[in-house]
N, C-alpha and C positions, 0 to 999 in steps of 0.2 A: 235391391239397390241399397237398403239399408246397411247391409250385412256387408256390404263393398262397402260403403263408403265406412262402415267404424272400423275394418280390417287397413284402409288406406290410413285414415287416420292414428290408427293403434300403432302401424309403423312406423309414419312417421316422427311420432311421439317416441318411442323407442329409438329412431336412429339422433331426435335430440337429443335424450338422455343422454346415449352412446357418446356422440360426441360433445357432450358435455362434460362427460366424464373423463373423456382420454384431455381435454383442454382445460380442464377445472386444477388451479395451483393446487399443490398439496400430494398429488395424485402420486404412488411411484412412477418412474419412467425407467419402460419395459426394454427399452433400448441400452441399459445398464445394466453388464451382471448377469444375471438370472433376476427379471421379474423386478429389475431395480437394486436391486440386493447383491453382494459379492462377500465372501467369505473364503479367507487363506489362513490354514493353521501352521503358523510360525515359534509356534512355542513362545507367543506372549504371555503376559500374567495376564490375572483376570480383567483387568483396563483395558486393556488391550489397545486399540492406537489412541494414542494420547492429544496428537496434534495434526493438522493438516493443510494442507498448501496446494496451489494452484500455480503452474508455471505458465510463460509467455507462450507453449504452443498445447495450453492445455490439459497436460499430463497432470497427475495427481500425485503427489508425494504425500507417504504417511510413515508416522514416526511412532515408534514404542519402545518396549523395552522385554525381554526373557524372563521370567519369573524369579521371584528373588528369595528362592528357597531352594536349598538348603541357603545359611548367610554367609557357610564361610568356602564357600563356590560364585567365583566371580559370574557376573551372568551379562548378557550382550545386550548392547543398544543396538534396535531393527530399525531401516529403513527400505520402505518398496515403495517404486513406482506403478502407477497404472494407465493403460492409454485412456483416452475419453472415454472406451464402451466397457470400461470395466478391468480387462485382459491386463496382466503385468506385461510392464515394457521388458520382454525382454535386450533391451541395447543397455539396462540401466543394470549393473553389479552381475549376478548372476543368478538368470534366469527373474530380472525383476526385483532384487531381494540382496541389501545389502546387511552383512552382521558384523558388529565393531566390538572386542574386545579390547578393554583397555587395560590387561597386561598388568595391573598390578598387586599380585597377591588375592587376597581376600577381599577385593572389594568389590561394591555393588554400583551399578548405573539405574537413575529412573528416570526417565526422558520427560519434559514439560512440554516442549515448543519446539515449532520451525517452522524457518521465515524465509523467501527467493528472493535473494539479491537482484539489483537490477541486472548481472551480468550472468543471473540464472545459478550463480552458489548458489549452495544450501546448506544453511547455518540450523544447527542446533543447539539446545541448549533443555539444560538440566543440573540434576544433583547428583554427587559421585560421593560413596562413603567405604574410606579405608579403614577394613576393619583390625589392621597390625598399627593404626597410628591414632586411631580412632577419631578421628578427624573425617569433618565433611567439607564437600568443595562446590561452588559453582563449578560447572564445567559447560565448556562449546565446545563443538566437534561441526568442518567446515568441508563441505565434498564437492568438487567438480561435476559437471553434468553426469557426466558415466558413471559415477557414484563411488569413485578413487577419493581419498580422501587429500585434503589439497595443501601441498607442504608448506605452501606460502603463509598459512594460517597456525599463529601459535608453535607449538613444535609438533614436529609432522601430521597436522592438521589438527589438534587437540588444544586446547587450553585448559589447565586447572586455576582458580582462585582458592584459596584459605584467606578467610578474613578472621583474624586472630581477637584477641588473642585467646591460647585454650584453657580449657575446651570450649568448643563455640558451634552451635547446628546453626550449618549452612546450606542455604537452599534457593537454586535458580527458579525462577516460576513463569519466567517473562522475558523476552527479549523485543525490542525496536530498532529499527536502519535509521537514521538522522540520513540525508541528505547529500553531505559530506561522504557519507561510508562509514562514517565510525557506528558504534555497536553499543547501544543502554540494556543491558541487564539489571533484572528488576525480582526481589524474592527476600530471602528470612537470611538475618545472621544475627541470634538473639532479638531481631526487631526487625524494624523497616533499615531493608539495604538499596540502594542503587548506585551501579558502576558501570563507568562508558571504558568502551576499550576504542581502540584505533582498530582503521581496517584489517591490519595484520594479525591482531589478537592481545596484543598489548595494552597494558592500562594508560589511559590518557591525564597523564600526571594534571590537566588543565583545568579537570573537572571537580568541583567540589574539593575534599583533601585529597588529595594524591590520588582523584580519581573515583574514590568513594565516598557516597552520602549514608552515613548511618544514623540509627537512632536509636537507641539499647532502654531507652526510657521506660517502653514498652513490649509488647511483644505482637507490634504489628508486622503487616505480611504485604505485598504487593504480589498480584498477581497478573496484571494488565497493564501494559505501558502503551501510550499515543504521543504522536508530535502534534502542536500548534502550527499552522502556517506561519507562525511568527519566531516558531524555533523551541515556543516554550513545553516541557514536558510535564503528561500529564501524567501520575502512575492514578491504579481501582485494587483496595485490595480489603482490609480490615483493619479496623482500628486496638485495641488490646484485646487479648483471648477471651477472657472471664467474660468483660460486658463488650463486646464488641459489636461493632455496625459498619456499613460500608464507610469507608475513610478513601476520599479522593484528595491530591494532592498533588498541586501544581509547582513543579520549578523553573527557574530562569533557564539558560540555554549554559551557564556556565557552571550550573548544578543548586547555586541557593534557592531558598524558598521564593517563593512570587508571593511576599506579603499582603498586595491588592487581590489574591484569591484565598475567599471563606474567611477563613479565621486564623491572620499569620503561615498563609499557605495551605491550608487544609483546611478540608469539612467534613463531617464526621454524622452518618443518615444511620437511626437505629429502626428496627420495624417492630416485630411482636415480642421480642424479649430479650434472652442471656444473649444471642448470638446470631451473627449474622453476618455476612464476607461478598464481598462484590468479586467473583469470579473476571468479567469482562467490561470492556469499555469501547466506545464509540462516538468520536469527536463529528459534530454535523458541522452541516456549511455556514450555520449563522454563529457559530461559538460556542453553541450547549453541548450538551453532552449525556447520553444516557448509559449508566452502569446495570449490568446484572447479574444475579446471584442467589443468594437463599440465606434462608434466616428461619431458627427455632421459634415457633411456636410452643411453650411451656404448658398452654393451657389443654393445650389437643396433644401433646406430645409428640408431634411431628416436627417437618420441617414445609416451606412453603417456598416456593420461586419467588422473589422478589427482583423489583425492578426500581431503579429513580432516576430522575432528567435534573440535571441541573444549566442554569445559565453560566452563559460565561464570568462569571462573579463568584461563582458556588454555592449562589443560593439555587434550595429547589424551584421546580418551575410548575408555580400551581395550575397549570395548566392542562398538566398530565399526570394522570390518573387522578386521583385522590391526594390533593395537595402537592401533587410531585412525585409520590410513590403509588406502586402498583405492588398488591400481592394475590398471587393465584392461590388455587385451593389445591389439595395434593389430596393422596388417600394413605391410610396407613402410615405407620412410622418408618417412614423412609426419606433420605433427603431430596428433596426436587432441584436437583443439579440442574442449576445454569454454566452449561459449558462454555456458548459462545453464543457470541451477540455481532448478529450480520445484518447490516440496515442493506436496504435495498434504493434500485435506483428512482423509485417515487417514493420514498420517505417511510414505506413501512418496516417494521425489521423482524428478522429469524431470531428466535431463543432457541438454539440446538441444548435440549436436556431431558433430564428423564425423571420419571413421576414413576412410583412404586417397582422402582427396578424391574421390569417389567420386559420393556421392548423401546426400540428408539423412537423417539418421540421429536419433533419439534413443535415451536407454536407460532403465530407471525399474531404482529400486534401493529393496530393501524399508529398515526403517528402522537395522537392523545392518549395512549394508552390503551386502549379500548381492545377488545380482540379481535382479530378479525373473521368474520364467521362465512368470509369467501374461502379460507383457508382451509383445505382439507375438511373435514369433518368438524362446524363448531370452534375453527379457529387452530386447529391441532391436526398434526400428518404423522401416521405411525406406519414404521416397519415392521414386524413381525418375525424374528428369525427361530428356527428349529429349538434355541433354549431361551431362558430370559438374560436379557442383553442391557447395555446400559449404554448413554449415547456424551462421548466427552467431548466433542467440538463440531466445528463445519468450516465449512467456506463456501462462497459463490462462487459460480460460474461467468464467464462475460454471457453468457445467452441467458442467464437469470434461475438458470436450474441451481438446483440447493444439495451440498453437499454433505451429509451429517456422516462418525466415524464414532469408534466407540471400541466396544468390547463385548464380551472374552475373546483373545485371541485377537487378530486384522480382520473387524467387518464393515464395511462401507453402506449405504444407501442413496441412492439420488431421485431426490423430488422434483417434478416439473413446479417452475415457479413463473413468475410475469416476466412475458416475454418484454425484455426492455426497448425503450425509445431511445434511440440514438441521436446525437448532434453533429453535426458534420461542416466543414466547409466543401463545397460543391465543387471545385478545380481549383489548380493555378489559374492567374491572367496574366495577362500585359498589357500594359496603358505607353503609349507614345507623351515620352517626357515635353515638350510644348517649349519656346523660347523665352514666354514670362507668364506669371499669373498661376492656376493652378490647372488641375485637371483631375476629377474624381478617379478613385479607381475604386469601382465597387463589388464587394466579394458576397455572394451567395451563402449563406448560412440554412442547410435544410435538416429537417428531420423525414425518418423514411417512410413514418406515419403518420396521422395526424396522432395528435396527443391528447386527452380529455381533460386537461388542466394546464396552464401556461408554463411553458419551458422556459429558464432563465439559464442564459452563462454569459461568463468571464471571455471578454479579448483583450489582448494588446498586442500592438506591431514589437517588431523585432529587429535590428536593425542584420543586415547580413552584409553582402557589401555596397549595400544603399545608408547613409546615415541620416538618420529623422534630425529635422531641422535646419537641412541643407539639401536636401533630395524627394523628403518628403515629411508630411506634418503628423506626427506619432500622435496616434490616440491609442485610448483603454476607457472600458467601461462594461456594463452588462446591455447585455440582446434578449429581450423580450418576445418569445415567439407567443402570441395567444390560443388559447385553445381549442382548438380544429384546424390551426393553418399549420402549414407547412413547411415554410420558411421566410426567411428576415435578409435584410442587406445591411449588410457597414459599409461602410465611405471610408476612403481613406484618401487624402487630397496628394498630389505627388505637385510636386516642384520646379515648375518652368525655369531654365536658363538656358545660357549661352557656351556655357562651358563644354569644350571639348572633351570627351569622356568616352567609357565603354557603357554599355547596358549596364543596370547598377540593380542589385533584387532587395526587396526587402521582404518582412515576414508577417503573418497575420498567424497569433494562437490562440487558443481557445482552451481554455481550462473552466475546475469546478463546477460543473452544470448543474442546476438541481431539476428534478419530476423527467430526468435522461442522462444519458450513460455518453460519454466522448464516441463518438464513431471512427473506424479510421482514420478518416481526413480531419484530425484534427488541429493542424495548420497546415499554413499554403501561402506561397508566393505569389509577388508581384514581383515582374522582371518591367523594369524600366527602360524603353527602348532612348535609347538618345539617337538623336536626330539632327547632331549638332556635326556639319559635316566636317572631315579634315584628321577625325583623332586616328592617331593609329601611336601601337607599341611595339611593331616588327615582332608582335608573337599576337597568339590567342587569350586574351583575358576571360578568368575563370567563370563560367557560367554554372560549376556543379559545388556551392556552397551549400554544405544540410543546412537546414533549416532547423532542425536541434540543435546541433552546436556547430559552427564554423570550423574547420580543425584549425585555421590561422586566425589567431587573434591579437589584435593592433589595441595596445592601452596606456594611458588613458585616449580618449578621441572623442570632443577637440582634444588638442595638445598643444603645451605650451614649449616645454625645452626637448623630455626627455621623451623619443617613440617607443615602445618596448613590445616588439614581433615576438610572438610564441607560437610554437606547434612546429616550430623547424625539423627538418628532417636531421633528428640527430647523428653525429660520425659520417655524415656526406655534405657536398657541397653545396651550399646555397650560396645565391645572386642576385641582392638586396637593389634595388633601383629606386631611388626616390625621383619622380618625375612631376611637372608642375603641369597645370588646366591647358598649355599648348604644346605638350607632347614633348616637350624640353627635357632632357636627361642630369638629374642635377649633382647628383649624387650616386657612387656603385661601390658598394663593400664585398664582399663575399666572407662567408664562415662556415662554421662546422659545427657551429652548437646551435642546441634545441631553443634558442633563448638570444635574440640580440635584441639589442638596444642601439639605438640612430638618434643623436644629437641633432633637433631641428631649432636649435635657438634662433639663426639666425637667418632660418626662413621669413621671407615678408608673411603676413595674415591671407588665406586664404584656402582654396581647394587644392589640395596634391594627390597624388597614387603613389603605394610600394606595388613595385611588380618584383614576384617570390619566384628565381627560377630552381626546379630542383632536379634532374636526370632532364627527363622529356616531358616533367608536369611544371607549369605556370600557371600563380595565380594574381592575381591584382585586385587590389583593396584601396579603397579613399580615405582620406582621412583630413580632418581639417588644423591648418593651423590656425591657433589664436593672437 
């Protein structure tokens, strides 16, 4: 009996392990690749993919470059796609694998970055050196999904910069999307350079001088650029060569210094001695911000991984590590690349880098700095490929796996990581609008698990063609789920009247969550049923408004003189209606442009409708006069 009972026990003690192990973050995942691991020889240099991205159905895009020997043989910027398990797409260029020469002479491409637009481009960016002019350029290079490059951008999808005058080394290191669409590039031209282009590839004369922020003082370097919620930009990079330290630096949204950060715009963190470069950066939800990178140690003769948190002010935040900074141990004289810096969705983050050139490496660090010693082995997850490898970026996954990229040659790895907590709103409703007073309408907010620490996010209504303040009472604020439930309710009061009308919707979103990740349903409608009998438009009033964006937009509303309808079906005919709260026809224009405007001066104060007619589609929108 003994001898059963330690063999049952020995198993099942083994099948924990077991599946401790295939669930333990850090771990490869076997469902990648081969073994986690994936390896394509494209005739890169020894970096081999420089950069890498994550599209809206998952694929994985990576960027490099051809070897840049012999110098005066031009050599090719690589990009390949891959599906989720590894495999190249073949839908993307040919056979997976797009090659861009740019055709001019002697000269050389070294690729930095790339970024997915939200309409799924893919913008890159780098350094181009012509060796018959001797001259260096920022350059982007901008592709369509199928990996065609896209003529809309630049000239036939290319852009060069020379930032003069010469001679002058110029170098892309960094690129950011603003909001807008327009393009911050961020790198070296004798110092700290940054330059916004407009969506098409042009420089944005608005920004800064004619578009570029330079600084020739020194010979600092930006390697990492963020937006503020507030518009304002942060770049991470280094401060002068000789004694340099990480140097962050915030500007206004119109390219000046943000003098209320650091010190006249900048802050300037030195660690063990001559040198030291903040590689990456990463803007959190409360305003800080943590850079990473590496820095000379003089006394060991190495180099050491270093990290710093700064508050939104630019001072550091003694709160993490050691007064603010963190420095790892390396072995031998080798640099400990910090390639990239990936926070995750409860607050701890990936350093994708590598320690004695060795094999790819990441580390995960809890949110004080500290290591985390659930992570892989001690804090650390290594790849192991056939030669010694080095590891220059990553990205996340939305399922929380960990993506690291590197070199010689195109080789990939993917780590399982914490499977994330999602936030969601739980359906549409519809609440019956009432004749006076109010009536809740209350929306389900769940998460899919419970969570072991409290979930917080961002709502606010939305108006779609309901408007808050006349339909219903617009709120915003944060939802507190605590930790072990499941989910929370918002109220949102809807607006009893008498008015004749159609169903009127409005919107509920949800943004910025912290300790989870947005879920699909990250807003959702309220459809306003009225109930008010008698209205009619001798057509159907629109019920299929997104909830993103409306494509018909009425502005200002209220309105005082001028109405101004947009999203017109341009070069066909529209049949503009302004109608009054008892179905009265007051007014009917018809046009042909994207864009009219309806003089309502001498409307009385109160509720009206446009009803938009255009072939066989009708929509109807309210809007108030004041």
């Amino acid at each position: 009996m003994k001898t059963i009972l330690q063999k049952i026990f020995s198993t099942l003690g083994l099948s924990f392990i077991i599946s401790f192990a295939f669930a333990q973050p850090g771990t490869l995942d076997s469902s990648f690749g081969v073994n986690g691991k994936v390896t394509k020889n494209f005739g890169a240099d020894y970096t081999g993919i420089k950069a890498c991205a994550i599209q809206a159905d998952g694929k994985i895009i990576s960027v490099g470059n051809s070897d840049l020997s012999p110098w005066n043989v031009p050599n090719n910027l690589i990009l390949a796609q891959y599906l989720m398990n590894g495999n190249l797409d073949s839908a993307f260029g040919i056979n997976g694998k797009v090659t861009t020469t740019f055709n001019l002479g002697a000269s050389l491409i070294i690729a930095s970055t790339v970024l997915i637009q939200p309409d799924q481009k893919i913008l890159i960016g780098g350094s181009f050196f012509d060796s018959y002019s001797m001259t260096d350029h920022f350059v982007m290079a901008r592709y369509l999904t199928d990996g065609s490059l896209d003529s809309a951008f630049g000239v036939n999808g290319k852009v060069f910069t020379y930032i003069g005058p010469f001679p002058k080394e110029n170098s892309l290191r960094a690129l950011c999307l603003q909001q807008d669409g327009k393009i911050l590039a961020g790198g070296y031209s004798d110092g700290y350079c940054l330059i916004r282009y407009k969506s098409n590839g042009i420089i944005d004369s608005s920004f800064a001088i004619n578009g570029i922020f330079t600084n020739n003082s020194d010979e600092a370097l930006i390697c990492d650029i963020s937006i503020q919620n507030d518009g304002k930009i942060v770049t991470a990079g280094r401060s002068e060569y000789s004694t340099s330290g990480f140097q962050i630096v915030r500007h206004k949204p119109n390219g000046n210094l943000d003098s209320s950060f650091g010190i006249n715009g900048k802050t300037v963190t030195t660690f063990l001695g001559e040198f030291a470069q903040a590689q990456s950066l990463a803007l959190l939800n409360n305003g800080s911000s943590i850079a990473s990178g590496f820095s000379y140690n003089p006394d060991q003769n190495n180099y050491n991984m270093v990290l710093a948190k700064y508050k939104s002010t630019g001072a550091l935040d003694s709160s993490f590590g050691i007064n603010g900074k963190v420095i790892t141990n390396t072995v031998g004289n080798y640099i400990a690349y910090s390639g990239k810096l990936l926070v995750q969705w409860n607050g701890k983050f990936i350093v994708a880098g590598n320690i004695a050139a060795s094999n790819f490496i990441i580390s995960r660090f809890n949110e004080n700095g500290s290591i985390d010693s659930s992570f892989g082995a001690f804090g650390k997850a290594t790849a192991i490929f056939e030669v010694s490898t080095n590891t220059l970026s990553g990205t996340l996954q939305k399922d929380g796996k960990i993506i690291a990229v590197g070199g010689p040659d195109f080789r990939l790895a993917r780590f399982k990581g914490d499977e994330p907590i999602t936030v969601s709103i739980k359906k549409n409703i519809s609440i019956t609008e009432g004749n006076t007073g109010t009536t809740p309408a209350p929306f389900k907010v769940i998460l899919y698990k419970p969570a072991t620490t409290d979930v917080f996010v961002n709502y606010k209504t939305k108006n779609l063609n309901a408007i808050a303040g006349s339909d219903y009472t617009a709120v915003s604020g944060t939802l507190r789920i605590k930790a072990g439930k499941v989910s929370g309710n918002i109220i949102v009061n809807v607006l009893g009247d008498n008015t004749k009308e159609p169903n009127e919707r409005f919107a509920l979103v949800l943004s910025n969550p912290v300790n989870a990740i947005l879920g699909t349903l990250d807003s959702a409608t309220c459809t306003i049923k009225n109930d008010d009998p008698g209205f009619a438009f001798n057509a159907t009033s629109s019920e299929n408004i997104s909830v993103k964006d409306s494509f018909i937009k009425l502005y200002p509303n209220p309105v005082k003189d001028l109405l101004t309808i947009e999203g017109l079906q341009a070069n066909g005919k529209t049949i503009i209606s302004i109608i009054d709260g008892a179905g009265k026809v007051i007014a009917v224009n018809t046009t042909t442009a994207s864009v009219f405007t309806q003089n309502i001066k001498q409307l009385p104060a109160g509720s009206y409708f446009v009803k938009i007619e255009s072939g066989n589609k009708t929509e109807t929108l309210k809007f108030i006069k004041q």
